[in-house]
C-alpha positions in Angstrom: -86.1 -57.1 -182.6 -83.7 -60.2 -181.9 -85.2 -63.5 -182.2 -85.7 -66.1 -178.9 -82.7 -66.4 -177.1 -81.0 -64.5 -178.7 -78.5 -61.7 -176.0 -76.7 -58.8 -176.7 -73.3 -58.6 -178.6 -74.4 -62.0 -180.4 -74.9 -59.7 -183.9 -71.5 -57.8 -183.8 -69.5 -61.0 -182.8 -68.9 -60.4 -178.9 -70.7 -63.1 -178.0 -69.3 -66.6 -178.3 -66.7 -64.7 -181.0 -64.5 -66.7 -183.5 -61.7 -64.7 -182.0 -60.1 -63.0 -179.7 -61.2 -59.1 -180.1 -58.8 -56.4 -179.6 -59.5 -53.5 -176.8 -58.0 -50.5 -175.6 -58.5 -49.1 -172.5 -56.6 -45.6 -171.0 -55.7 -45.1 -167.4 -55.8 -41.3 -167.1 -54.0 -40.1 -163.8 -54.7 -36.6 -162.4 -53.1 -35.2 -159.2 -52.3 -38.4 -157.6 -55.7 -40.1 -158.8 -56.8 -42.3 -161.8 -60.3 -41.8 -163.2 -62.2 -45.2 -163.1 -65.8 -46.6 -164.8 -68.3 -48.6 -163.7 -69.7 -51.0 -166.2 -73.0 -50.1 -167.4 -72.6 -53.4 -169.7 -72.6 -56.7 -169.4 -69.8 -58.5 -169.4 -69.5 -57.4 -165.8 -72.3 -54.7 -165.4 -71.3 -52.4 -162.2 -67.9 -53.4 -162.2 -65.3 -50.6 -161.5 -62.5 -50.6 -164.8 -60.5 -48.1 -167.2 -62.7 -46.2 -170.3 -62.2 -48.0 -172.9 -63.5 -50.6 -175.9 -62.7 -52.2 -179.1 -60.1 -50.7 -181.8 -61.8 -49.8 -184.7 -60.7 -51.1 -188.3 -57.7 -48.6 -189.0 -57.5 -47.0 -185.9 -54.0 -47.1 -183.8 -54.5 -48.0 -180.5 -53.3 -45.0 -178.5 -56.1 -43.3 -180.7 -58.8 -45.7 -179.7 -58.3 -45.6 -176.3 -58.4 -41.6 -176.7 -61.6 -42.2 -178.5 -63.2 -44.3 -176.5 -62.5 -41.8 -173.4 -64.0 -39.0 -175.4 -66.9 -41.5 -175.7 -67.4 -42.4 -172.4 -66.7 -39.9 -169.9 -66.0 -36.6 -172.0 -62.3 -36.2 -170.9 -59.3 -35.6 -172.8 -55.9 -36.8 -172.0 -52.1 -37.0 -173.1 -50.8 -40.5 -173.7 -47.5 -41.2 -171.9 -45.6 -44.0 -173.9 -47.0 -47.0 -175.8 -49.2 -49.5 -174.6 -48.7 -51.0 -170.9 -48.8 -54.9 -170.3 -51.8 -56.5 -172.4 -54.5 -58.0 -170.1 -56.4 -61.2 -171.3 -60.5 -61.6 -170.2 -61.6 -64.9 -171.3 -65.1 -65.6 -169.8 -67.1 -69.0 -170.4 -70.4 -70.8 -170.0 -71.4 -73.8 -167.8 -70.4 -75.6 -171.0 -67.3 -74.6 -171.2 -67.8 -72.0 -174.6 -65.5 -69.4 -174.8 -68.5 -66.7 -174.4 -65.9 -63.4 -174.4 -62.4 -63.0 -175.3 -60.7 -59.7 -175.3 -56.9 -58.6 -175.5 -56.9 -55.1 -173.7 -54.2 -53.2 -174.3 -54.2 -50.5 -171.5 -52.9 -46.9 -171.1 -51.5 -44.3 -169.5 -52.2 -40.8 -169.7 -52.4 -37.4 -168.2 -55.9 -35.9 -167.7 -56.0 -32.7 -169.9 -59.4 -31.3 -169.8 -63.0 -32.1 -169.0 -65.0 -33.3 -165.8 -65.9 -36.8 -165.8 -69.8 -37.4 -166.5 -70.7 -41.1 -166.9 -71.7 -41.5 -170.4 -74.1 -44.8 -172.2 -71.4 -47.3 -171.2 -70.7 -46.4 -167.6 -73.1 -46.6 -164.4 -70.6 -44.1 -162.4 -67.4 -42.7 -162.6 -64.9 -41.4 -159.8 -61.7 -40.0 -159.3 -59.6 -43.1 -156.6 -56.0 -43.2 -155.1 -54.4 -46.4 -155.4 -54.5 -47.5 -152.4 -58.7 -47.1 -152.6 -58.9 -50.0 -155.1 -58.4 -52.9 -153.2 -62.1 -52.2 -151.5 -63.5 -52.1 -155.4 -64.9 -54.9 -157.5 -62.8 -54.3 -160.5 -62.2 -56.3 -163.7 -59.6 -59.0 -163.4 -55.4 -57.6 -163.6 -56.6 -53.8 -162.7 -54.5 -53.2 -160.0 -51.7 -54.2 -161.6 -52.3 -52.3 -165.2 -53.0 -48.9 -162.4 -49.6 -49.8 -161.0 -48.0 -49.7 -164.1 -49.5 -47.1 -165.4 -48.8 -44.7 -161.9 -45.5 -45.6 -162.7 -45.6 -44.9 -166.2 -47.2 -41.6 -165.5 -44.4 -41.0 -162.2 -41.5 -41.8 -164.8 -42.5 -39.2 -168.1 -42.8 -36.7 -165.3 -39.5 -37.2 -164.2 -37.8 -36.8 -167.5 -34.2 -38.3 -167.8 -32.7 -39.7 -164.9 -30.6 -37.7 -162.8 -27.0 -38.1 -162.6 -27.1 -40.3 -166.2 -24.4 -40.2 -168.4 
């Protein structure tokens, strides 16, 4: 039992950490659509997102974020390419405490097998276009990791350029 005043995350160091801690997180597209979370934790409880969490000690980060899906949702994917463009979520109290401080480093993939079922860490999941997420409350820099990775996704499909020498 935690003692007075003490919140969640305060005994693994995710609250108020001494560092910044390193996450993954996987976009996995499928026919057009990318499979999105909804927090069932806080930081940001109900908030739409990628699966995802923190790397574990010898663990590559393509194979966290594959992990971490597994985790979540049940779903197994392909990763297309390294990591997409790191997104920084620093979140502070009224005094001005860095409270959370993650580096995600984000995903793509192609959905290989299993149906979505919301697992211990997500309220809901769902299947959206991306022109759906703009009426979603998402984590901050979403839209533009989904953009990146639909064109991640659009470009391994494509194989070489036409025409190239």
């Amino acid at each position: 039992m935690s003692g007075a005043g003490q919140e969640a995350g305060a005994e693994d160091g995710r609250l108020f950490p001494a560092r910044p801690l390193i996450g993954v997180s996987i976009a996995v597209i499928r026919d057009g659509r990318v499979l999105l979370a909804a927090r069932a934790n806080e930081p940001m409880r109900g908030v739409w997102t990628l699966p995802g969490g923190l790397v574990e000690a010898g663990e590559s980060l393509a194979a966290g974020a594959l992990r971490e899906l597994q985790e979540e949702v049940g779903v197994h994917a392909e990763v297309v390419g390294p990591s997409l463009t790191p997104t920084e979520i620093i979140l502070r109290d009224e005094t001005d405490r860095v409270r959370h401080h993650y580096v995600i480093h984000p995903h793509a993939a192609l959905w290989r097998a299993g149906e979505p079922v919301p697992g211990p860490e997500a309220l809901a999941v769902r299947w959206a276009r991306l022109d759906e997420i703009a009426d979603l409350t998402t984590t901050p820099g979403l839209i533009d990791t989904l953009r990146e990775a639909f064109f991640r996704v659009g470009s391994a499909a494509e194989g070489p350029a036409k025409g190239s020498v």
